[in-house]
C-alpha positions as CSV (number, residue, x, y, z in Angstrom):
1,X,-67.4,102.7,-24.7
2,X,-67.4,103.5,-28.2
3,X,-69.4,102.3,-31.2
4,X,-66.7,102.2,-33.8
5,X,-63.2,101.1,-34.3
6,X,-61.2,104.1,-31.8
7,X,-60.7,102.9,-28.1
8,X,-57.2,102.0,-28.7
9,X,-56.5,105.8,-30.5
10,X,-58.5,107.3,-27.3
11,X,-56.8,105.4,-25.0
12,X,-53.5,106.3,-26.3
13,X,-54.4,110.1,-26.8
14,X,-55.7,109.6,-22.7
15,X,-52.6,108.4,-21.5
16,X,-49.7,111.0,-23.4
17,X,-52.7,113.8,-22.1
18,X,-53.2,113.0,-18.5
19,X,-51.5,111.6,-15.6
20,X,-53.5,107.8,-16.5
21,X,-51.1,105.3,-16.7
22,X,-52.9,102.0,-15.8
23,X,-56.1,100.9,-15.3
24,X,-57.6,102.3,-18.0
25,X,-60.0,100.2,-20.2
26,X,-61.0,101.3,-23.6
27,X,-64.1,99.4,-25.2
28,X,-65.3,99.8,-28.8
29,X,-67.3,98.2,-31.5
30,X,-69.9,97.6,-28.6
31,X,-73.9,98.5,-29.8
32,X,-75.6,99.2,-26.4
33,X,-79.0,100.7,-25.6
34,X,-80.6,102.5,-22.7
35,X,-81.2,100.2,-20.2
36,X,-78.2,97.8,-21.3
37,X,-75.8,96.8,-18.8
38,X,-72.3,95.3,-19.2
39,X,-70.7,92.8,-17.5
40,X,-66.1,92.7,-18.1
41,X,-64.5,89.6,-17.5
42,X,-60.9,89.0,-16.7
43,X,-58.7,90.1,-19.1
44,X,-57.0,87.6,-21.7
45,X,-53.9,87.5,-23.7
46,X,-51.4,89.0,-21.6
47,X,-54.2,91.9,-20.4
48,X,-55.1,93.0,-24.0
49,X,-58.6,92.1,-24.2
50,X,-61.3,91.5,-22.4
51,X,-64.5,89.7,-22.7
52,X,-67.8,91.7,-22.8
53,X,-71.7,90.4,-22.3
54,X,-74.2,92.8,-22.8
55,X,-77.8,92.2,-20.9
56,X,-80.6,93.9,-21.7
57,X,-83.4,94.1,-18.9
58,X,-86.7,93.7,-19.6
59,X,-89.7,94.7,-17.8
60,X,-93.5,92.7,-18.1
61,X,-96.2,95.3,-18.1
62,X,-99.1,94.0,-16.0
């Protein structure tokens, strides 16, 4: 998961480099913090992208 605009650049640069052919997912432009958690949904438009929530736990001090 990366922050700015390079997932499909790494993805490419992953799959000339390795053995990785499929089932690799790339994510970027995604702002996370500790404690966030992601959920992927099925991909869309012919397997090109996916749709992202981020949730954020929270914890109540007592």
């Amino acid at each position: 998961i990366f922050g700015r605009d390079i997932a499909n650049s790494v993805g490419n640069i992953i799959r000339r480099e390795t053995e990785i052919k499929e089932n690799l997912l790339s994510i970027d432009e995604l702002n996370l913090k500790e404690g966030d958690w992601i959920d992927i949904g099925k991909p869309l438009i012919n397997g090109q992208v996916f749709p992202v929530t981020v949730k954020s736990l929270v914890f109540q001090k007592n």
